[in-house]
N, C-alpha and C positions, 0 to 999 in steps of 0.2 A: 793298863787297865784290863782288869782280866773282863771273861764274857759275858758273866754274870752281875758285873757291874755295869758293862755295859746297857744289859737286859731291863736293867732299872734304872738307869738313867733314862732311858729312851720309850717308857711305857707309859706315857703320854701317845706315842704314834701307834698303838696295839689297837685301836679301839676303832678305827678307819682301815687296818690291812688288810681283813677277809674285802672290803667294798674296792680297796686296791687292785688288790691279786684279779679279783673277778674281772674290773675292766680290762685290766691288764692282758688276761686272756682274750676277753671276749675281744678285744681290738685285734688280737692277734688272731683269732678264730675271723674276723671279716675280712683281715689282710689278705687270706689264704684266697679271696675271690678271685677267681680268673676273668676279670674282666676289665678293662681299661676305664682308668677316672673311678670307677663306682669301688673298687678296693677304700680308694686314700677318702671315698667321700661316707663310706661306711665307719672308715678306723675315725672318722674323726669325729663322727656322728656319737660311736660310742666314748671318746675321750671328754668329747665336751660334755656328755652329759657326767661324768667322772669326776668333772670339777667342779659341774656346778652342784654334786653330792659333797661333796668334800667341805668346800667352802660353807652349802649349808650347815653342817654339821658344828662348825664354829662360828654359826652366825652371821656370815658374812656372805653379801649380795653380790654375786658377779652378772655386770650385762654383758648381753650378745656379744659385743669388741670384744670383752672382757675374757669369753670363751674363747672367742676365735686369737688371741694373741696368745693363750696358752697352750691351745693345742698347735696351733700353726705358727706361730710367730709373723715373721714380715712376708712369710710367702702365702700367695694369693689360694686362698683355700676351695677347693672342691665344691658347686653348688649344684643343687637337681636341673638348677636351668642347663649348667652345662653339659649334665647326663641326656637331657631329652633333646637337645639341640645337637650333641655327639650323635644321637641313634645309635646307639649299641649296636655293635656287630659281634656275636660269638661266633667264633673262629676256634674248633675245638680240634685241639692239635694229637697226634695219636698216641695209644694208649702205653705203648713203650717210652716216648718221649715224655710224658707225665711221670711215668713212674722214676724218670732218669732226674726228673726236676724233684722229686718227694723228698729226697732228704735235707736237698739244698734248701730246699722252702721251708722246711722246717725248723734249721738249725737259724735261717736268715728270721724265721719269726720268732723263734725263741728269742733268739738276742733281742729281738723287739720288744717284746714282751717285759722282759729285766730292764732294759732301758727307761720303758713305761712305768715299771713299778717305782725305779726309783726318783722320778721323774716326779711321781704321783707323792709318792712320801716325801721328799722335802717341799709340795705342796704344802703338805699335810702340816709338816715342820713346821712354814710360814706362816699358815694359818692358827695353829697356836702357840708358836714363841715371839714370831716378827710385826705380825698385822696390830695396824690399829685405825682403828673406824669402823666404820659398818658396811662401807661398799669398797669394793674393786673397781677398779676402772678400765678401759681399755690401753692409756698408756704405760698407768704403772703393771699393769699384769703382761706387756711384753717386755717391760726393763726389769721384771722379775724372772720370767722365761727364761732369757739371756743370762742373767745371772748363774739361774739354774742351771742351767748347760756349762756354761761356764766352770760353775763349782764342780760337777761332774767328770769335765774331762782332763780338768786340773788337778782330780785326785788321783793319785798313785794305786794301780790295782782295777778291780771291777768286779760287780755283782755277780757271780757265778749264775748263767744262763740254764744248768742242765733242771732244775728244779721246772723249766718251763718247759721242755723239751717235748716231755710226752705230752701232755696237754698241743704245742703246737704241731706233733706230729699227727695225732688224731684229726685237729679240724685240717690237716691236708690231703691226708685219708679221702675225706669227706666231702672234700673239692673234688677229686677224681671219680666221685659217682654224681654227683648232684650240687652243678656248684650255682644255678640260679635259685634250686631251691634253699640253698647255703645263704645266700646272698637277702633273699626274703623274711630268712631267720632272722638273719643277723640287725635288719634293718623293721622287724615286728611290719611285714605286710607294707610297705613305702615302694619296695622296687615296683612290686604287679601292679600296686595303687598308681604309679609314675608309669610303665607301662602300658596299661592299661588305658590312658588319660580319661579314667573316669572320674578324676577328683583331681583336685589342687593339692598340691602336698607340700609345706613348706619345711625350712630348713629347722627351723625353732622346735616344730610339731617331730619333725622325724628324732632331733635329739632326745627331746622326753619321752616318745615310744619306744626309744631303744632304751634307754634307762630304763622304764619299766617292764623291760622283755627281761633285762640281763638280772634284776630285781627277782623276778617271779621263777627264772632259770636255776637263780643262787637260791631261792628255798625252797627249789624238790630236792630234797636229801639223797634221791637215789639218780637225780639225772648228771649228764656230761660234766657239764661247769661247775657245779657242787663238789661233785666227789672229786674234780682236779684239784677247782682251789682249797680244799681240805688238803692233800696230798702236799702242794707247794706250800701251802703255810704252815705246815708238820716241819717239812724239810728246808725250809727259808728259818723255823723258829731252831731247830733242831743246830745247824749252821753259825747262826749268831755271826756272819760275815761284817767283818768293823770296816768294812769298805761305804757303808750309808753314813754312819758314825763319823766317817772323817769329810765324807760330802757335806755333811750337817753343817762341820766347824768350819767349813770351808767359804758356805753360802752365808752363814752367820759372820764374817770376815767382810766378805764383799757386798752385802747386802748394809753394813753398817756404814760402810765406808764411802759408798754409793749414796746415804742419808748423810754424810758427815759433809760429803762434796758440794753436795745440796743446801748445806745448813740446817738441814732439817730433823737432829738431832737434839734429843731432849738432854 
């Protein structure tokens, strides 16, 4: 199948990429934090609310389990209780040894980044070729999860990462000057709020604040995360990599057969 067939077969999933790409980054822009726990409880902060864009988008209602089994799966996910009850201690290690770790972290969040995108698209897939009903649930969105990975690393090949690269080399950049301030961005005012302990901040509250941080970041046309994910999704369309194409038929396979198990096939 040449690329351009490919390109229309699959233009049902075009219409959710720029909301992709963006999380995609922006999780990989909070990875970059230097901070223990509050990294994985940032990325996830912005993943969850990812999905539950996504899911709106074709209508369909994910609850809280719901998020937390597709961003996290079975492992026990990152809460503000256990940031404030950690104390954070920054431990800022010197400026040579930062620079020595800049590219390793960069190339390590790329990869994350492309893992998240395609992660996030055969979401996207599920939700308009597989789904049927109006909600998600917390079990079937982690025996979807699994699948997803599944079909993933069962496919031959893999998303080319360098499309993310500069985009994750900049927000490491960015850690090396200011990485609380980093971390405040990325979380729209939650960390200093938590901090601070002038307010209650909950988990629910911080996911939709980041949603609409990375929302308002994606349309100033001239800031950071706009003009990247323009760039990646130039070079992600430009590519036409049939490595998602065969994760698709692959999740389509096991997701079927997974309902066939079940009886739960029409």
């Amino acid at each position: 199948m040449t690329t351009t067939a490919l390109s229309t077969r699959r233009d049902y999933l075009t219409a959710q990429r720029r909301t992709i790409i963006a999380r995609a980054l922006a999780a990989s822009l909070a990875g970059t934090v230097p901070v223990p726990i509050l990294d994985d409880w940032a990325v996830g902060a912005v993943l969850g609310g990812a999905y539950r864009r996504i899911a709106a988008a074709h209508h369909i209602d994910l609850d809280n389990d719901a998020v937390k089994s597709l961003v996290f799966g079975n492992a026990r996910p990152t809460s503000i209780a256990d940031i404030a009850v950690g104390g954070i201690m920054m431990r800022i290690a010197g400026l040579a040894a930062k620079r020595m770790m800049l590219a390793l972290t960069a190339v390590n969040r790329a990869r994350a980044a492309s893992r998240n995108f395609v992660v996030m698209t055969l979401f996207d897939h599920y939700c308009a070729r597989l789904h049927t009903g109006l909600a998600l649930d917390g079990e079937t969105a982690l025996a979807l999860r699994d699948e997803i990975v599944k079909a993933i690393d069962n496919t031959p090949g893999a998303l080319s990462f360098h499309p993310f690269r500069r985009g994750a080399l900049s927000a490491a950049r960015a850690t090396l000057k200011a990485p609380l301030e980093l971390a405040d961005l990325a979380t729209r005012g939650a960390v200093r709020r938590l901090l601070s302990k002038k307010s209650e901040v909950t988990d629910a509250e911080v996911v939709d604040d980041v949603d609409r941080a990375v929302e308002t970041a994606l349309a100033s046309k001239t800031g950071f995360l706009s003009r990247t994910v323009t760039a990646v999704e130039l070079q992600l369309s430009a590519e036409q990599n049939p490595f998602i194409d065969r994760a698709i038929e692959n999740l389509d396979r096991r997701w079927r057969a997974r309902l066939a198990a079940r009886g739960t096939v029409k």
